[in-house]
C-alpha positions as CSV (number, residue, x, y, z in Angstrom):
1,X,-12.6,-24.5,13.9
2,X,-9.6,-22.8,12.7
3,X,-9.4,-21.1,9.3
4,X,-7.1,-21.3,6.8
5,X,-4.5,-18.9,7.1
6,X,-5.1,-17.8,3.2
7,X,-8.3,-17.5,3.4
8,X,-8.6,-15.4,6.5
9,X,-5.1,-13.3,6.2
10,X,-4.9,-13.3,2.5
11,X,-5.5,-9.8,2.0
12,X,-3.1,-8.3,5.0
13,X,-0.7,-10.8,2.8
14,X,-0.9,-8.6,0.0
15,X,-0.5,-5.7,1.9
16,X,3.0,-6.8,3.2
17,X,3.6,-7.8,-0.7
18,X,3.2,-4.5,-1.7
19,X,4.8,-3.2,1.1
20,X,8.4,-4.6,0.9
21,X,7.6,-5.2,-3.0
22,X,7.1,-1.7,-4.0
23,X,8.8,0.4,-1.4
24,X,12.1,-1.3,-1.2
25,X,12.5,-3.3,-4.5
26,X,10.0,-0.5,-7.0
27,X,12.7,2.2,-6.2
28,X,15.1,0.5,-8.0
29,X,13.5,0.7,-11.3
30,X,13.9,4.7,-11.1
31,X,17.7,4.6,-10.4
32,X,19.1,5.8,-13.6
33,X,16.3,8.7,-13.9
34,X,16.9,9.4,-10.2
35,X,20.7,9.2,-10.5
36,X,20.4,11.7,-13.6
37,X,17.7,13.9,-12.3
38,X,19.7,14.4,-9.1
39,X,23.5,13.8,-10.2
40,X,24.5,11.7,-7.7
41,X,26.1,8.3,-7.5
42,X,24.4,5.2,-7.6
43,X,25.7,4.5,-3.8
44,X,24.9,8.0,-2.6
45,X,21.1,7.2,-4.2
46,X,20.6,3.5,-2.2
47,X,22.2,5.2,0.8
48,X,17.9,5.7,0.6
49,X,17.6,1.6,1.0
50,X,19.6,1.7,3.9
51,X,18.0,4.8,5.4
52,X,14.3,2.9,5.5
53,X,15.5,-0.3,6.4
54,X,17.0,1.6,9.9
55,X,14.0,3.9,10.4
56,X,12.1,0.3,10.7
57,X,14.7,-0.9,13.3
58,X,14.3,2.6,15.1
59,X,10.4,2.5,14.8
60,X,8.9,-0.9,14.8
61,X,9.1,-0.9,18.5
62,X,7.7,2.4,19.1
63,X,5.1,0.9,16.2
64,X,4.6,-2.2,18.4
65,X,3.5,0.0,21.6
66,X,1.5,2.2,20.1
67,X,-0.3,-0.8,18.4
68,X,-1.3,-1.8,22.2
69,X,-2.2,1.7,23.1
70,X,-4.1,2.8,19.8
71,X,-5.2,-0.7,18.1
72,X,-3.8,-2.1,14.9
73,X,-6.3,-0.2,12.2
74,X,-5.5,3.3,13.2
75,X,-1.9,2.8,12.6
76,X,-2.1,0.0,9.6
77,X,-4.1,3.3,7.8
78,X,-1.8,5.9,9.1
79,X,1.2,3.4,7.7
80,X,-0.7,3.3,4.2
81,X,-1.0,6.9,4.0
82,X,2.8,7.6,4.6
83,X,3.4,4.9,1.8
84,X,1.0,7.0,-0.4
85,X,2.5,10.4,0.3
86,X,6.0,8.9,0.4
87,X,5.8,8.2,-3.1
88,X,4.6,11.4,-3.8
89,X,7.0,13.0,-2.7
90,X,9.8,11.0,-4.2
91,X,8.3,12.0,-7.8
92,X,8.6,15.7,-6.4
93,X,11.4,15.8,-4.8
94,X,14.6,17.7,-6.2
95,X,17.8,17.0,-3.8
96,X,19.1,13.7,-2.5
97,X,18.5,15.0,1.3
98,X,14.9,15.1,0.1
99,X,14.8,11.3,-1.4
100,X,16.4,10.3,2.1
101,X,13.0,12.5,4.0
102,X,11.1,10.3,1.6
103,X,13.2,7.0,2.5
104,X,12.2,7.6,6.2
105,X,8.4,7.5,5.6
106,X,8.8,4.3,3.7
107,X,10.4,3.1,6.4
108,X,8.1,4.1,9.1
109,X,5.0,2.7,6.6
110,X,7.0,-0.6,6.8
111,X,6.7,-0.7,10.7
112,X,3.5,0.7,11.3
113,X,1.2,-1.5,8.1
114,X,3.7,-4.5,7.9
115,X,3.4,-4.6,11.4
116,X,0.0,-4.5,11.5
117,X,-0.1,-7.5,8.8
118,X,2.2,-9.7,11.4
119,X,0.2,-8.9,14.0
120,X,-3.1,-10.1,12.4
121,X,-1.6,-12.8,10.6
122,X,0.0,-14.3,13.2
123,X,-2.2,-14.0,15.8
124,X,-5.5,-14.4,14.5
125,X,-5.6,-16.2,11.1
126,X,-3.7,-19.3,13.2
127,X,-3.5,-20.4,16.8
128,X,-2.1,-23.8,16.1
129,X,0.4,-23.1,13.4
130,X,2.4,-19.7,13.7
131,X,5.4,-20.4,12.9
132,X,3.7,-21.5,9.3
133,X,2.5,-17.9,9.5
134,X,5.7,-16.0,9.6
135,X,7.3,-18.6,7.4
136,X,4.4,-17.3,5.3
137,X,4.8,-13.8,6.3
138,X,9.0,-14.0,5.2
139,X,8.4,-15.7,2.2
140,X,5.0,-12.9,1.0
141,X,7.8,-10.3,2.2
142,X,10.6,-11.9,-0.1
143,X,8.0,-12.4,-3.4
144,X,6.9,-8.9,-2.9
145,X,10.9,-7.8,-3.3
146,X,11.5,-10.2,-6.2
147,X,8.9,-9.6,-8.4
148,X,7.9,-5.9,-7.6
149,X,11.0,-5.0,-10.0
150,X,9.7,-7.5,-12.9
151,X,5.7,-6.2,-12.8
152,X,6.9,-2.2,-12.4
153,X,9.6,-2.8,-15.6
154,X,7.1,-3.9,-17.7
155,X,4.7,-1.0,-16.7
């Protein structure tokens, strides 16, 4: 009996959430503190967006064969900790060639976890219905981005 795709894949759903939510849309909120901290302009600072977002098209294949050569866990936790130390280091950071070092990891955090999460979701929560799944694993993706900036605003 197959189970429902919530029920099994719910929490690697709220990984990806957080994943796009708070690495690409939760920048956004610090952009005027950034943009004054740093002195730059607000294109030179989401230069950054584009940076990650190309580090995943760079790495999710290299992601995707170490995920058959090392198993799914090993790199959904090393994805994790980059996020962790990514945002570390964007509260420390000083220079804009520094915030783009910082951009990379998120980017290679969104390969290696939100990788992971397709990978699980897809394959495992469902067998009959996957293209529900990554309809569900676009849209958790898309929520995460649209209401990362409303929750971190009012924090």
């Amino acid at each position: 009996m197959e189970r429902p795709l919530f029920r099994r894949g719910g929490h690697l759903l709220s990984t990806l959430l957080l994943n796009n939510g708070f690495m690409l849309i939760e920048i956004s909120i610090f952009d005027p503190l950034m943009i004054a901290r740093l002195h730059v302009s607000v294109a030179t600072l989401k230069f950054g967006d584009t940076i990650a977002l190309a580090t995943v098209a760079v790495t999710a294949p290299a992601a995707g064969y170490l995920t058959d050569k090392a198993g799914p866990r090993l790199l959904f936790v090393a994805g994790l900790a980059l996020m962790a130390f990514g945002m570390i280091l964007y509260t420390v950071f000083t220079t804009i060639g520094q915030i783009y070092l910082a951009f990379i990891l998120f980017g290679v955090c969104l390969a290696l976890s939100g990788g992971f999460a397709c990978l699980i979701v897809v394959s495992d929560a469902t067998t009959k219905r996957r293209g529900l799944a990554i309809g569900v694993l676009l849209a958790t993706a898309s929520l995460g981005q649209a209401i990362a900036p409303v929750v971190l605003s009012t924090l």
